[in-house]
N, CA, C and O atoms as CSV, one atom per row, in Angstrom:
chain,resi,resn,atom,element,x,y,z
A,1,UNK,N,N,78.283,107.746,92.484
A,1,UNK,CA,C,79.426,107.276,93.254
A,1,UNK,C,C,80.695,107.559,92.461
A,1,UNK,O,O,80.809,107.445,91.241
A,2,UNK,N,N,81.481,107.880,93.184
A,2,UNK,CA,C,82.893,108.234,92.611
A,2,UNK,C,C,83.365,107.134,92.112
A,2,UNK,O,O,82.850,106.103,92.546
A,3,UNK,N,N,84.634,106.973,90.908
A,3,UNK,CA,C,85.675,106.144,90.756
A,3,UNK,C,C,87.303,106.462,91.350
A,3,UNK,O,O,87.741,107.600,91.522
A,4,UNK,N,N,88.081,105.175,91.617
A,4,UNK,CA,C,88.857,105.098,92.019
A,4,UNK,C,C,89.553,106.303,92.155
A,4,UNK,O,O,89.957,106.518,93.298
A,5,UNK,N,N,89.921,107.533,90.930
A,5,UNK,CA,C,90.450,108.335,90.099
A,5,UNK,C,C,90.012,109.220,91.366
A,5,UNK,O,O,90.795,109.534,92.263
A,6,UNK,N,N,88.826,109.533,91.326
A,6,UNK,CA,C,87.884,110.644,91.924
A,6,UNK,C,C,88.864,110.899,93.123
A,6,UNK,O,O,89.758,111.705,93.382
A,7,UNK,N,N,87.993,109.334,94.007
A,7,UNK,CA,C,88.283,109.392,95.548
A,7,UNK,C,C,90.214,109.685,95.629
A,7,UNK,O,O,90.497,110.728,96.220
A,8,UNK,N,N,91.397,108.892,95.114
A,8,UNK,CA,C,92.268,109.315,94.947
A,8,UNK,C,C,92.197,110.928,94.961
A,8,UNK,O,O,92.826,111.391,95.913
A,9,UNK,N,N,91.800,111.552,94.429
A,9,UNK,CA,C,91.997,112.994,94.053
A,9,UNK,C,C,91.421,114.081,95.640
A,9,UNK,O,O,91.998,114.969,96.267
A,10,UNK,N,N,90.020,113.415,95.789
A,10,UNK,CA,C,89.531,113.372,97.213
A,10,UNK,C,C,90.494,113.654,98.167
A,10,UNK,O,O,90.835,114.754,98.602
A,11,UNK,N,N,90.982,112.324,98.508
A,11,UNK,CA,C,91.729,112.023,99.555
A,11,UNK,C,C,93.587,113.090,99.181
A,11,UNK,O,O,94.457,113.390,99.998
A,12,UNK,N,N,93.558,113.244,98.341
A,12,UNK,CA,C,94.852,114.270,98.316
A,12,UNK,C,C,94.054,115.573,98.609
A,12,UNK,O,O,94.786,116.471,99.027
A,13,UNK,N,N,92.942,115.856,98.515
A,13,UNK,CA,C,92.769,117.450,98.980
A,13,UNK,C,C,91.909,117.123,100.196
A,13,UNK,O,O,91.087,118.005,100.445
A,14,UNK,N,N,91.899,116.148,100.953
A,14,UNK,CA,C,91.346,116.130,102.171
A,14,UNK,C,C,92.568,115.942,103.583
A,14,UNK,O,O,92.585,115.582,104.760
A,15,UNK,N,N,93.478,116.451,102.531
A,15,UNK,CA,C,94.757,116.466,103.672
A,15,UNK,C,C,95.045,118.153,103.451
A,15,UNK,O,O,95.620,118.650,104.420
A,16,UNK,N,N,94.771,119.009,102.450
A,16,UNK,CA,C,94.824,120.066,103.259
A,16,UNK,C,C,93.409,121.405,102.595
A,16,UNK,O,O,93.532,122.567,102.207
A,17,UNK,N,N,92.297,120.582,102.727
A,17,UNK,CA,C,91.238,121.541,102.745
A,17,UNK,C,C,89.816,120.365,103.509
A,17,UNK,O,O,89.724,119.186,103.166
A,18,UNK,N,N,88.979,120.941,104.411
A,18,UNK,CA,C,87.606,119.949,104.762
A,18,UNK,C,C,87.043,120.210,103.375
A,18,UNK,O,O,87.029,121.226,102.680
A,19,UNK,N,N,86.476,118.686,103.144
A,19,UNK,CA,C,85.529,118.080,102.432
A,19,UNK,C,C,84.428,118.871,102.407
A,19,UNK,O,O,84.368,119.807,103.203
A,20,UNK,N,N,83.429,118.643,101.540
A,20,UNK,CA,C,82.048,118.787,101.815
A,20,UNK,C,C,81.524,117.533,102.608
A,20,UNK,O,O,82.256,116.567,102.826
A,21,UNK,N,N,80.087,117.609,103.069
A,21,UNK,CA,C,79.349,116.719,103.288
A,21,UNK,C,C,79.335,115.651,102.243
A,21,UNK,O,O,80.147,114.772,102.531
A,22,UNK,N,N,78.816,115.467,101.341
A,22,UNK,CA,C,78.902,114.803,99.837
A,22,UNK,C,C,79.997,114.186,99.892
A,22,UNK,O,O,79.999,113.092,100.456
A,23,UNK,N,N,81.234,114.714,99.323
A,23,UNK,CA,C,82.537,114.656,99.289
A,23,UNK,C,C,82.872,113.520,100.576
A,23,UNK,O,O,83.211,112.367,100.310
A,24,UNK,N,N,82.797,113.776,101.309
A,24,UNK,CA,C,82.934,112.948,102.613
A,24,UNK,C,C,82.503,112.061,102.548
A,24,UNK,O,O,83.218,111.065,102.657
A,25,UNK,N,N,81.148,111.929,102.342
A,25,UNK,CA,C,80.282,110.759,102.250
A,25,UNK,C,C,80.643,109.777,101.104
A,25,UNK,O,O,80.623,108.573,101.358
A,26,UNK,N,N,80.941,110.166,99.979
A,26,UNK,CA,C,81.350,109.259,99.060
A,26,UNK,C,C,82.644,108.746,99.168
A,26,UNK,O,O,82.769,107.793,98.398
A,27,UNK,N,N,83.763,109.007,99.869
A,27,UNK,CA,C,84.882,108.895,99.889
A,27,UNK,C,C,84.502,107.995,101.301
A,27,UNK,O,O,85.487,107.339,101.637
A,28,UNK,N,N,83.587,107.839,102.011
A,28,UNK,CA,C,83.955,106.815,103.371
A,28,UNK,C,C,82.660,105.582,102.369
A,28,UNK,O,O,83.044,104.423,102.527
A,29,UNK,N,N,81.825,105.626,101.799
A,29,UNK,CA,C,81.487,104.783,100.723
A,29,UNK,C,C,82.395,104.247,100.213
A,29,UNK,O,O,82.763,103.228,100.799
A,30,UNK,N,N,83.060,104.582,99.119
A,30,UNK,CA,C,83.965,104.055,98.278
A,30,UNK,C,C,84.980,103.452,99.215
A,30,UNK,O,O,85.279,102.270,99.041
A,31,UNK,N,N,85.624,104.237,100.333
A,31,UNK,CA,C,87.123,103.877,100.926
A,31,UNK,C,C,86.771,102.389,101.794
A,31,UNK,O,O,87.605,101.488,101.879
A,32,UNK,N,N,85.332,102.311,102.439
A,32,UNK,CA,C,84.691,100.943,102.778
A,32,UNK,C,C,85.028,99.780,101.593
A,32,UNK,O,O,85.775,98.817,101.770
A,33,UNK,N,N,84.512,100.005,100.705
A,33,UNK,CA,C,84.722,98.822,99.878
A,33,UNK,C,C,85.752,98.710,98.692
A,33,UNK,O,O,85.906,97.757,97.927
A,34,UNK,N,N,86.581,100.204,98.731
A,34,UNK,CA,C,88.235,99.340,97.746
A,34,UNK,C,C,89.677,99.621,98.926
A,34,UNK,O,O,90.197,100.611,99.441
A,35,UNK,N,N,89.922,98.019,98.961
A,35,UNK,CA,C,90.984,98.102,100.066
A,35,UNK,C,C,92.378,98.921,99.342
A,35,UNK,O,O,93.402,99.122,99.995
A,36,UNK,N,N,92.200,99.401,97.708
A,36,UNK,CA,C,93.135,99.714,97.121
A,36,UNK,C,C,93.467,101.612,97.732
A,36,UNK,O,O,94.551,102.185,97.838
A,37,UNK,N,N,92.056,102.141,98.022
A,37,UNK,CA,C,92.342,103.586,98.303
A,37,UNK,C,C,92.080,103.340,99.523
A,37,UNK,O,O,91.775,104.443,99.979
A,38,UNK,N,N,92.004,102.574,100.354
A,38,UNK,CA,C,91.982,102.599,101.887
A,38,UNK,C,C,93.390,102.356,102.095
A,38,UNK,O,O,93.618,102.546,103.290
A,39,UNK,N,N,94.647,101.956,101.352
A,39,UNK,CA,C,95.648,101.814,101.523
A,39,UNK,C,C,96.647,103.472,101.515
A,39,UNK,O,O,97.453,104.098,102.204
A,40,UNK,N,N,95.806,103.563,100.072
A,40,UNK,CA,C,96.366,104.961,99.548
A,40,UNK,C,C,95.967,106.092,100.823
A,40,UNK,O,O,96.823,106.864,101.253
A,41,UNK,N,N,94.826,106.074,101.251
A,41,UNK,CA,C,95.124,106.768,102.164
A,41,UNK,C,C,95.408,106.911,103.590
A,41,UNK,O,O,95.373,107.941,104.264
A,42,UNK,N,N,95.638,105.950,103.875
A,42,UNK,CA,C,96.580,105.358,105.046
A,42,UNK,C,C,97.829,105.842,104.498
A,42,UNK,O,O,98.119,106.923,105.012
A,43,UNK,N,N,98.640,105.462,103.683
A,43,UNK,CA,C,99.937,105.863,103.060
A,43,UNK,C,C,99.808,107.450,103.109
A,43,UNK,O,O,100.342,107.727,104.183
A,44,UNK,N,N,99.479,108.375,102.655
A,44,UNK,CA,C,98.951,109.478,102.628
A,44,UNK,C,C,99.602,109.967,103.669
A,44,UNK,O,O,100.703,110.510,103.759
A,45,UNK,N,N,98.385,109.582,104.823
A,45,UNK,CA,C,98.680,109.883,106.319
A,45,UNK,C,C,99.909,109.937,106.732
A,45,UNK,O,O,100.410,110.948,107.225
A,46,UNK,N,N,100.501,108.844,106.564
A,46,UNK,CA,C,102.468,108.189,106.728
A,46,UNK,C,C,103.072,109.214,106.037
A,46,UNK,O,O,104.217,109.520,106.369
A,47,UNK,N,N,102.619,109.707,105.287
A,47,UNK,CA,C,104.056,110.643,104.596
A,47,UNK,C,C,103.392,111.725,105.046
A,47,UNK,O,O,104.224,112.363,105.691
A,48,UNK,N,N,102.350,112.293,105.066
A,48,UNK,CA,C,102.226,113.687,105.590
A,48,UNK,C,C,102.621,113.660,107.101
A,48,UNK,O,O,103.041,114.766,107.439
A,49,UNK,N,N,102.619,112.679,108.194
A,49,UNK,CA,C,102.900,112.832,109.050
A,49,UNK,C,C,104.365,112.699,109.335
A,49,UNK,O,O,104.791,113.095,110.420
A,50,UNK,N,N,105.392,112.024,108.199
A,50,UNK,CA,C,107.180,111.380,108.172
A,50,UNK,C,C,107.410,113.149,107.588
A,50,UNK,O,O,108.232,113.705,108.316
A,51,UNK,N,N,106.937,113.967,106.611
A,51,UNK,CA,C,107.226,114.863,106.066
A,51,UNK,C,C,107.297,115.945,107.688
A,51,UNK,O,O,108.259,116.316,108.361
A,52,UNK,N,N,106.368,116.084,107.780
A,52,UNK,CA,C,105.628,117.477,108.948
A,52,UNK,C,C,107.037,116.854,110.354
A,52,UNK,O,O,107.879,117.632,110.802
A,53,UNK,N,N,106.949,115.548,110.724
A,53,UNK,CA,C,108.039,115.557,111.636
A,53,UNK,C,C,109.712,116.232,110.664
A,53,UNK,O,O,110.470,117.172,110.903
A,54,UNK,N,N,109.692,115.611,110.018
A,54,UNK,CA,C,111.018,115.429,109.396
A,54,UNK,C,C,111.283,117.804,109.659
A,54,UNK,O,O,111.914,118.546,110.412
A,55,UNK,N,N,110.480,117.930,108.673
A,55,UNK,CA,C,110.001,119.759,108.840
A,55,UNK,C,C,110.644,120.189,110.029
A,55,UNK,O,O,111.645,120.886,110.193
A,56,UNK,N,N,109.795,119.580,110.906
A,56,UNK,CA,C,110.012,119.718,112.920
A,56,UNK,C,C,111.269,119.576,113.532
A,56,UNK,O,O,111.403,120.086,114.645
A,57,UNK,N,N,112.431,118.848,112.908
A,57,UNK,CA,C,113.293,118.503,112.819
A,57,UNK,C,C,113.691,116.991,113.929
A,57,UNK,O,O,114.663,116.607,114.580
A,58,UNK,N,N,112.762,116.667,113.736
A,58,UNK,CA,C,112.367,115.016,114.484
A,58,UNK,C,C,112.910,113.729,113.637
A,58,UNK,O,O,112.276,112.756,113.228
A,59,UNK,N,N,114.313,114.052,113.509
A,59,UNK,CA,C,114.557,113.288,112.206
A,59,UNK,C,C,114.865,111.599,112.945
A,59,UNK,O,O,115.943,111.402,113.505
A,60,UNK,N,N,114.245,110.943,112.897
A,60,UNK,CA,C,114.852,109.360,113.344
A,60,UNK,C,C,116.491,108.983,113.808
A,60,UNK,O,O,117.417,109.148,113.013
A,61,UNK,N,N,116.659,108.557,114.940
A,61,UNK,CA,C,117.707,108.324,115.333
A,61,UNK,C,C,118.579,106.939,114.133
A,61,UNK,O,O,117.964,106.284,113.292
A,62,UNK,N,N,119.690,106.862,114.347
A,62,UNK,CA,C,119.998,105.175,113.159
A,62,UNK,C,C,119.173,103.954,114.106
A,62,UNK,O,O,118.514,103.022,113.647
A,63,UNK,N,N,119.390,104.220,115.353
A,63,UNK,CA,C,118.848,103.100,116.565
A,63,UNK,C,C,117.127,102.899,116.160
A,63,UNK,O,O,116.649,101.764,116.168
A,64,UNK,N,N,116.591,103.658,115.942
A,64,UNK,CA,C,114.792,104.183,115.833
A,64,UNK,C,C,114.892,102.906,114.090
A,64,UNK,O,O,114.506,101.738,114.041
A,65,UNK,N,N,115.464,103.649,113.059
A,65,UNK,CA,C,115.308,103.281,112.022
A,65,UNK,C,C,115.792,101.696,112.165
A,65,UNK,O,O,115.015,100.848,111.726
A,66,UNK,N,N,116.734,101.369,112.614
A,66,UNK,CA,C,117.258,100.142,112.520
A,66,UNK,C,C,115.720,99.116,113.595
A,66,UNK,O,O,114.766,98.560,113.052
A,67,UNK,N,N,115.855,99.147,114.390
A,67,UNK,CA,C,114.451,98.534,115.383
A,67,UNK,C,C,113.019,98.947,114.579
A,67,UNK,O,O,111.964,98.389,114.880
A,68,UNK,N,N,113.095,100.042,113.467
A,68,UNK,CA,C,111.332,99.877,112.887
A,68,UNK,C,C,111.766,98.673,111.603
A,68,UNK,O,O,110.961,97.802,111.273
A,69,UNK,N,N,112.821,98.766,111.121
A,69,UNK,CA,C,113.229,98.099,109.904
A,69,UNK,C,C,112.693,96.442,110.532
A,69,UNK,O,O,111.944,95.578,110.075
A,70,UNK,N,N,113.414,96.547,111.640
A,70,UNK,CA,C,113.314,94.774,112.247
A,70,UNK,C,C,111.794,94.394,112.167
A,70,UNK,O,O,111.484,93.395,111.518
A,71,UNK,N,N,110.681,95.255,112.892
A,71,UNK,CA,C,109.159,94.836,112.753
A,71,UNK,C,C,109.155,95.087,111.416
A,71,UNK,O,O,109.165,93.945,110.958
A,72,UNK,N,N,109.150,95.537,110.857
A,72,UNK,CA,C,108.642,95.106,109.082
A,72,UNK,C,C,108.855,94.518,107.857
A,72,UNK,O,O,108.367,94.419,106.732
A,73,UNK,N,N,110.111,94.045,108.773
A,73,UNK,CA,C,110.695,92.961,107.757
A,73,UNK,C,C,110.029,91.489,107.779
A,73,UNK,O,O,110.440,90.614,107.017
């Protein structure tokens, strides 16, 4: 089984190459039971997806940013 280190490393090259079988499997093992890299890669997701819009030129209105600020505060 992987450590924290591993799956971290995992989950940054499973955003731009497929896993192995293995690879996969240990990383939905591990990501089940540490809520610390189930965060990390949730976060992950959020910036590769804020980056790729931002790219697109989908940049947030002040109105958009001001109303997401309010739910997360």
């Amino acid at each position: 089984m992987l450590n924290c280190r591993g799956v971290t490393q995992l989950l940054s090259e499973s955003l731009d190459r497929e896993l192995s079988l293995s690879d996969r499997m240990n990383l939905k093992i591990h990501v089940m039971m540490c809520s610390g890299r189930r965060n990390f890669g949730r976060q992950m997701k959020v910036l590769r997806e804020a980056s790729s819009r931002y790219a697109d030129g989908e940049v947030p209105t002040q109105e958009e940013q001001s109303s997401n600020g309010e739910r997360n505060a």
